[in-house]
C-alpha positions in Angstrom: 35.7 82.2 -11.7 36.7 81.4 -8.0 34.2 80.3 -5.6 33.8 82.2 -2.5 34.9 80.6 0.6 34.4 81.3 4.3 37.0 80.0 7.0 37.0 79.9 10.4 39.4 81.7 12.5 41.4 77.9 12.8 41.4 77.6 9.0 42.6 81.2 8.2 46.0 80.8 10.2 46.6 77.2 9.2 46.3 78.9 5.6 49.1 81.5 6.6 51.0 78.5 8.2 51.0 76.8 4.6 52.5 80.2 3.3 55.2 80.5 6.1 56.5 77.5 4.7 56.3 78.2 1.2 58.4 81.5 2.5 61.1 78.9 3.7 61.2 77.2 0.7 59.4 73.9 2.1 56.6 72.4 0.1 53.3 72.4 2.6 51.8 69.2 0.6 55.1 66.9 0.2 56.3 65.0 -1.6 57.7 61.5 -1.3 59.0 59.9 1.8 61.3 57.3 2.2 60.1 55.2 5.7 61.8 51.6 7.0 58.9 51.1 10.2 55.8 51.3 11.9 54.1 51.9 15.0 52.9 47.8 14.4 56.6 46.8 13.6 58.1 49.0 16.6 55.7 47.5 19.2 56.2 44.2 17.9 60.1 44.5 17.9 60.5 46.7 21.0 57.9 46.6 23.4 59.3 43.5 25.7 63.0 45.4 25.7 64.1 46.9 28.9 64.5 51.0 28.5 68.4 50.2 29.4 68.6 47.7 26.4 67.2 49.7 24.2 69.3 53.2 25.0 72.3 50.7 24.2 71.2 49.6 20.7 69.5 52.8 19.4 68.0 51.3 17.0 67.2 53.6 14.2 63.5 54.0 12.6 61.9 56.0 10.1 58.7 56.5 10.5 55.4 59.1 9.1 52.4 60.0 10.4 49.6 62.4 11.4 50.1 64.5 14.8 47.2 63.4 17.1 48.2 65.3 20.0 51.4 67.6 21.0 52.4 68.1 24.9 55.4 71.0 24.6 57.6 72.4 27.5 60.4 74.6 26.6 63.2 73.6 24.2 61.4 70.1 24.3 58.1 67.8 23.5 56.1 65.1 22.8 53.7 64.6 20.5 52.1 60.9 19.3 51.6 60.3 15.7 49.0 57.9 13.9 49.4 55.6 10.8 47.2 53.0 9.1 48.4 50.5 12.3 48.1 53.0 15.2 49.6 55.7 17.1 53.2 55.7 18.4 54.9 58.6 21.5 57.8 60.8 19.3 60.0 62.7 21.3 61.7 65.6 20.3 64.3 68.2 21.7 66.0 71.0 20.6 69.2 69.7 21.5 68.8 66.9 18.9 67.2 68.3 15.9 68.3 71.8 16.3 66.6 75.1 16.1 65.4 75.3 12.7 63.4 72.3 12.5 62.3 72.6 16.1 60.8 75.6 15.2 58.9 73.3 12.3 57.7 71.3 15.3 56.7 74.3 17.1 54.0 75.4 14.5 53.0 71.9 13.5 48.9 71.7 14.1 47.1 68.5 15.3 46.7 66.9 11.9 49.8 67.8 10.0 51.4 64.7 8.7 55.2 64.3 9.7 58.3 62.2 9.0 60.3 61.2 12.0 63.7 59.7 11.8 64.8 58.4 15.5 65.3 56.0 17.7 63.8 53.6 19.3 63.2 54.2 23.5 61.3 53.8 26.6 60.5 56.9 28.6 61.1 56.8 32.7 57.3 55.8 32.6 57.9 52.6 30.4 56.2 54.3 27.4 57.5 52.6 24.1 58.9 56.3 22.6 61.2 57.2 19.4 63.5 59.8 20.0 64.2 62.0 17.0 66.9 62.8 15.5 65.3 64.6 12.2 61.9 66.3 11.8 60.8 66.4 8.5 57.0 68.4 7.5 55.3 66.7 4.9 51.5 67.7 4.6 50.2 70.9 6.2 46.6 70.4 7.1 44.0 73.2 6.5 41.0 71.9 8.6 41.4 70.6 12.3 40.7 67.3 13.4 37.9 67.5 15.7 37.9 67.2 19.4 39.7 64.4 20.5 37.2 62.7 22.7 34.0 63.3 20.8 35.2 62.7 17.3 32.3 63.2 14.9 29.4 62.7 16.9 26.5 63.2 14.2 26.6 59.4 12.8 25.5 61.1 9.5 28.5 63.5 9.6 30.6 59.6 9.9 29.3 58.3 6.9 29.4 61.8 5.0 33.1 62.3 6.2 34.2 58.6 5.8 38.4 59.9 5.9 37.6 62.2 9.1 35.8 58.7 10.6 38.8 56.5 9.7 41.5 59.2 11.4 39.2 59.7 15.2 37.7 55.9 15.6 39.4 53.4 16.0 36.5 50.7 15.6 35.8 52.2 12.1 39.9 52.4 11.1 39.7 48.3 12.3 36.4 47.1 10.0 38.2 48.5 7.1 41.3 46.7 7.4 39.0 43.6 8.6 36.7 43.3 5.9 39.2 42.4 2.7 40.5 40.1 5.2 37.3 38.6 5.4 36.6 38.9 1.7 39.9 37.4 1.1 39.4 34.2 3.4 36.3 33.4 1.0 38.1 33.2 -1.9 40.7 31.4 0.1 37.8 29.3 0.9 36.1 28.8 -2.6 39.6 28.3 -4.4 40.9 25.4 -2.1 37.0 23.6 -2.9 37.9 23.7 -6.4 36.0 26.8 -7.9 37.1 29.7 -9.9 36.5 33.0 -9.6 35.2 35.0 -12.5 33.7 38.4 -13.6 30.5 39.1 -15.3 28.6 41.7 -16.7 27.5 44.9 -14.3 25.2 46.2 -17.2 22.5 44.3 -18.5 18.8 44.6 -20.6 17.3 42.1 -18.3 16.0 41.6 -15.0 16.6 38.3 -13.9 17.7 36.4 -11.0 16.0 38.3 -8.3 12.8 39.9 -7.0 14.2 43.7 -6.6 13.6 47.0 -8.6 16.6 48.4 -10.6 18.3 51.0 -11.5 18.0 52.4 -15.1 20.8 53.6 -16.9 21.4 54.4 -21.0 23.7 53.7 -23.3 23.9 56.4 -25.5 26.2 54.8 -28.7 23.2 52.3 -28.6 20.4 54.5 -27.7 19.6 51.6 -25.4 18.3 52.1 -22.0 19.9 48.9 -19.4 19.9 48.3 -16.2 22.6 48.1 -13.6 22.4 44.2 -12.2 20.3 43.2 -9.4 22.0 39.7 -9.5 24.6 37.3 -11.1 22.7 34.5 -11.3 22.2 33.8 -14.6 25.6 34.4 -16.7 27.2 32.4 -13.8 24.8 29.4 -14.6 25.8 30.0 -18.5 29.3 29.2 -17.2 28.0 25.7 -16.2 26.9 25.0 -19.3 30.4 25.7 -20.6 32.0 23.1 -18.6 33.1 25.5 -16.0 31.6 23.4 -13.4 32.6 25.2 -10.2 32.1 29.2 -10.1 31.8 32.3 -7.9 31.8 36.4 -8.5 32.2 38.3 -5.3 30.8 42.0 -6.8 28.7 45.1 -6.6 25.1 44.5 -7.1 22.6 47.3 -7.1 18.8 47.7 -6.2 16.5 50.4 -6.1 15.0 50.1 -2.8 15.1 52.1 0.3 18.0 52.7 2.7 17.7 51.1 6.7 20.4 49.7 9.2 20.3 46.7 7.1 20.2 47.6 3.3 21.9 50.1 1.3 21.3 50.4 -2.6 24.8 49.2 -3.9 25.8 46.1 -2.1 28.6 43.4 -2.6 27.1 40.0 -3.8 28.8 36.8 -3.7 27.1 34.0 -6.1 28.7 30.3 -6.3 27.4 27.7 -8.4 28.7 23.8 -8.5 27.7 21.2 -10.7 26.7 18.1 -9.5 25.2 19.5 -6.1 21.9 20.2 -4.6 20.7 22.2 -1.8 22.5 19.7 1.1 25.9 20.6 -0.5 25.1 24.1 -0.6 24.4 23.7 3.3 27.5 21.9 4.1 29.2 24.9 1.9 28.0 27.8 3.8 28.4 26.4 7.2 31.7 25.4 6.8 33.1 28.8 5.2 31.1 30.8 8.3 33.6 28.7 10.5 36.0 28.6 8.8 36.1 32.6 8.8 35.0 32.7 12.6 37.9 30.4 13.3 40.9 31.8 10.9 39.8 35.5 11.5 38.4 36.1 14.8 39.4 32.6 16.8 35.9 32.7 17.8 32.6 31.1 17.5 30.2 33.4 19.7 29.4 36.8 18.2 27.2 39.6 19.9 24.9 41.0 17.2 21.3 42.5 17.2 21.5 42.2 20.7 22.2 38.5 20.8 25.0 35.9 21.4 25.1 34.7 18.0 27.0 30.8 17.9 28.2 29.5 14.6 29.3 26.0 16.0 27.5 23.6 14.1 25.1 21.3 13.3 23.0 24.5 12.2 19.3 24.0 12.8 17.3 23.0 10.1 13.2 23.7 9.5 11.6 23.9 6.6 9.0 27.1 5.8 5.4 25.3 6.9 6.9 23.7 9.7 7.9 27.2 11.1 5.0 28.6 10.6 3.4 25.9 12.3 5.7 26.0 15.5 4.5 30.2 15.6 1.0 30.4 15.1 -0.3 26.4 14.9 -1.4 26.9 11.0 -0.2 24.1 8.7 0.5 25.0 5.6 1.7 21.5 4.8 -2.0 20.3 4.0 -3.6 21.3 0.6 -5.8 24.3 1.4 -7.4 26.7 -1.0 -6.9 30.2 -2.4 -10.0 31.5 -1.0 -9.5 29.6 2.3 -5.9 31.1 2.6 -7.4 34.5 1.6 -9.7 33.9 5.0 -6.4 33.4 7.0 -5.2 36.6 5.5 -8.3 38.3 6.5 -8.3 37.1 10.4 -4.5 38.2 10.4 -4.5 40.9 9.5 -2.2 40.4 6.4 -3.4 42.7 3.5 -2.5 40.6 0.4 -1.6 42.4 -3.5 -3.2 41.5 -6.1 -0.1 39.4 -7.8 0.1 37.8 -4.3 -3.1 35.9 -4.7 -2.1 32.5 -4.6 -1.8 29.9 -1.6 2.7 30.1 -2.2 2.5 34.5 -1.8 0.1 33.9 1.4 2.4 31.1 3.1 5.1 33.5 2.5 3.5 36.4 4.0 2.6 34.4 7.2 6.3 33.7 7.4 7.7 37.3 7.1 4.9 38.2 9.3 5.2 35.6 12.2 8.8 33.6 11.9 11.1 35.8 10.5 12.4 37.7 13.3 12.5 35.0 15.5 15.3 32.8 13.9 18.1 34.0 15.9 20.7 31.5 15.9 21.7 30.1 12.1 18.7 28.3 10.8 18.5 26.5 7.6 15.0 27.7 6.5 14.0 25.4 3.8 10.5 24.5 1.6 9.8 27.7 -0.2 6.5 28.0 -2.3 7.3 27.9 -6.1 5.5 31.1 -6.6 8.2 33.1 -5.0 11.2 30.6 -6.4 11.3 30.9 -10.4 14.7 29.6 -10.7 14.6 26.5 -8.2 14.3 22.8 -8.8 10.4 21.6 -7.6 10.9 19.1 -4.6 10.2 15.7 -6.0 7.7 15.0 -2.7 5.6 17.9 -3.1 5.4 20.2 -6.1 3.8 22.7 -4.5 7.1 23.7 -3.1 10.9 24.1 -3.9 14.2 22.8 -3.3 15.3 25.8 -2.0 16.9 27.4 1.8 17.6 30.8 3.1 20.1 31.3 5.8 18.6 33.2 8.7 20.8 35.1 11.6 19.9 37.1 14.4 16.2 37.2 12.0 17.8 38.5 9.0 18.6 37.0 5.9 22.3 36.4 5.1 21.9 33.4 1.8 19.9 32.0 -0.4 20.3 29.0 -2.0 18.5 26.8 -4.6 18.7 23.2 -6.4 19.1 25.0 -9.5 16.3 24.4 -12.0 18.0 23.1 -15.5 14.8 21.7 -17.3 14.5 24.7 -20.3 10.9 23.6 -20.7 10.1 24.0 -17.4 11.9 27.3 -16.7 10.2 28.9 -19.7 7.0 28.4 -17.7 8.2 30.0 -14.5 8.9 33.0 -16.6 6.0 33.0 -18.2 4.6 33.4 -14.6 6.8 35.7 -13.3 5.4 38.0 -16.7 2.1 37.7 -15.9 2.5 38.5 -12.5 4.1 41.4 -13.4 0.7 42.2 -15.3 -1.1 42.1 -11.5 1.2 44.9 -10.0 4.8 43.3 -9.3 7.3 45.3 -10.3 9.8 42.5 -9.1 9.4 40.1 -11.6 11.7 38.4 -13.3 11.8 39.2 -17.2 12.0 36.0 -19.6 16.2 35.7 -20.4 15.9 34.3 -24.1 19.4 33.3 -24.2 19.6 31.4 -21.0 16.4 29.3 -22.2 18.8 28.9 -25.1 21.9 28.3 -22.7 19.9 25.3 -21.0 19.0 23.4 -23.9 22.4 23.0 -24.8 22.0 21.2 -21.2 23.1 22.6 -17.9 24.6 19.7 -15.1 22.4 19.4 -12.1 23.9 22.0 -9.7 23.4 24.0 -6.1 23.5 27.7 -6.3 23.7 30.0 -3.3 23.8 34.0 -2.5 25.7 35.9 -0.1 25.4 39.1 1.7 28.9 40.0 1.7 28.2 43.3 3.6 25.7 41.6 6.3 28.4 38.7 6.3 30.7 41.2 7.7 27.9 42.9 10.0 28.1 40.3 12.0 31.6 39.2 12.1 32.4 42.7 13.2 29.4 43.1 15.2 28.4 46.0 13.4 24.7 47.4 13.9 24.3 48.9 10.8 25.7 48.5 7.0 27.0 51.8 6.6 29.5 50.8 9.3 31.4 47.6 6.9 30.6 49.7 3.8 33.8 52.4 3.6 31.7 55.0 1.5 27.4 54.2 1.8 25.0 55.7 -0.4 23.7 58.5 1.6 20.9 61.6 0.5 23.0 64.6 -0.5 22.9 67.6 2.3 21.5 70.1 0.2 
């Protein structure tokens, strides 16, 4: 049964447009096209020739794109048309295509998509131009683009309407070509050090490697129910048992949390793991690839983001999680101090404490998020963390209390997380153990106990440093991008109706 359909006065004749050309035996939708150029190539080739040079060579282009805007006068026109590089002036006349397909260009609509065969000219006005010599219509489209100067100006309609987005802004077209550059420069990166990328399982019946909520899924043929991953930490760190020695998976990850400027449910992870490191190679790692992308990409080392100037030269600043605290409110953390007295410090904060957060590592974590976090603006090396929040990390020798762990702050987010990865089987069975009976007090975080890798690490796992990346706020802030939806070509977003 056909669904009913209303149209707008627009839509209605663009639909009868479609038919006229069906009537002269043109296809509306195309087919294939054969093009030797673009509006990159012709500006690159072009733009420093003279308009008398380039009348003598007529150089000959084929080019296609969508028609942005048209500006007709009588047997002759202009109209500029827009591909994945830009938008480049077409000129057209009667006198050179003839009637017939002048007429074509006559009842072309802003966002029709074209094929142009021409060649290449300035206009009296030094405009870089093609002439044409053959008008070809290849895709008839049914909705109009909207109004050139306003684009889509509900930021939800953006997200919604990603392909509408990508055709009216400019700075949205840019971040999508950017960000696979910048994906692309990591693995750059991580190959010339010596690691190898891999692939490991999106489904999974266990939730380990980080505090988050998942989502459920079920396989039928198994009647099982699994969860979509919420890490990759763990079947990477099996790889180091195999001998693989250096690794990294850049991939989709997924959490069930809520949606903000700054997280979306679906994300893109990296995870890199190297034997035979420790938490000082894993900050001589990250600091170096941030350069290096700041440098190969953007040639720059100053970023604006979250309204600051953000500067990636190095050495990055390095503090561990008491000593922060410290600096902020004059608490340290750093002497031994009981549950019940911690509990107190809660109390004349104001920092309501759950039940699974009872413990002195919970309320020194708290007191961070609470006083320190926002205010690491330039890129900190926060180090130190409690052991209660760190289940996978390597005890400092110094101090058991806490962990050989760091998380990379920028502009007071979070962007890594890295650890001195814990490889004593005996030791980690414990810190699940914990985790489970946490989970008994209320968190629904907590990490479940992975069998196989207590298994895995018996067989003996090399000391190694592990580390997490945003890949989506990585490229936040390279493209100085406000919010996620912006580096993320299609966000999760609540369905209209």
């Amino acid at each position: 049964m056909a669904v009913a359909r209303e149209f707008n006065e627009q839509e209605l004749v663009r639909r009868e447009k479609a038919k006229e050309l069906q009537s002269l035996g043109i296809d509306p939708f195309g087919g294939k096209f054969d093009v030797n150029s673009n509006s990159q190539k012709i500006k690159e080739q072009f733009e420093n020739k003279t308009k008398e040079e380039l009348e003598e060579a007529k150089t000959e282009v084929v080019i296609a794109g969508r028609i942005m805007n048209k500006r007709r006068s009588g047997k002759a026109g202009f109209m500029d048309i827009q591909d994945k590089y830009g938008n480049i002036q077409i000129y057209i006349s009667i006198n050179d295509v003839g009637e017939e397909q002048y007429e074509l260009y006559k009842a072309c609509d802003l966002g029709d998509i074209i094929g142009i065969q021409g060649w290449v000219c300035k206009t009296n006005t030094g405009a870089l131009t093609v002439h044409a010599t053959k008008y070809t219509h290849l895709v008839k489209a049914l909705k109009p683009l909207p109004e050139k100067f306003h684009g889509l100006t509900d930021i939800e309609e953006r997200y919604r309407r990603r392909y509408v987005d990508l055709i009216m802004n400019d700075k949205s077209k840019s971040i999508a070509f950017i960000r696979p550059k910048i994906i692309r420069c990591i693995q750059n990166f991580m190959d010339n050090r010596g690691f190898v990328e891999v692939e490991t399982p999106i489904l999974t019946t266990l939730l380990t490697g980080a505090a988050a909520r998942p989502f459920v899924t079920h396989h039928n043929t198994q009647d099982l129910d699994m969860y979509l991953r919420i890490a990759l930490e763990l079947p990477l760190k099996r790889l180091l048992v195999g001998g693989m020695e250096a690794v990294y998976e850049i991939g989709r990850t997924f959490r069930n949390e809520g949606m903000d400027p700054k997280h979306n449910p679906e994300f893109t992870l990296m995870e890199a793991y190297l034997a035979y490191s420790d938490l000082e190679g894993m900050m001589e790692l990250t600091e170096s690839m941030y350069q290096t992308i700041a440098k190969n990409i953007f040639g720059k080392m100053v970023y604006n983001w979250g309204g600051h100037e953000i500067n990636l030269e190095g050495p990055w600043r390095r503090v561990s999680m008491v000593e922060a605290i410290k600096e902020v409110t004059g608490i340290d953390f750093k002497k031994e101090i009981s549950l019940a007295e911690a509990l107190k410090l809660c109390e004349e904060h104001d920092i309501p404490v759950l039940e699974h957060q009872k413990s002195v590592g919970h309320i020194i974590n708290l007191f961070f998020e609470k006083y320190v976090e926002e205010t690491l603006i330039q890129p900190t090396f926060l180090y130190g963390h409690p052991i209660e929040i760190s289940p996978l990390t390597k005890k400092n020798p110094e101090d058991p209390r806490f962990v050989d762990r760091f998380e990379l702050f920028i502009g007071g987010k979070e962007f890594a997380n890295a650890y001195s990865e814990l490889n004593n089987p005996i030791e980690q069975l414990e810190r699940f153990e914990t985790q489970l009976a946490e989970r008994d007090l209320g968190n629904d975080e907590a990490n479940d106990i992975d069998w196989d890798f207590i298994e895995a690490l018996e067989y003996g796992m090399p000391p190694a440093g592990g580390i997490g990346y945003g890949i989506d706020r990585l490229c936040m802030l390279f493209t100085e991008s406000e919010s996620i939806r912006d580096v993320i070509l299609f966000p999760t977003m609540k369905p209209k109706d």
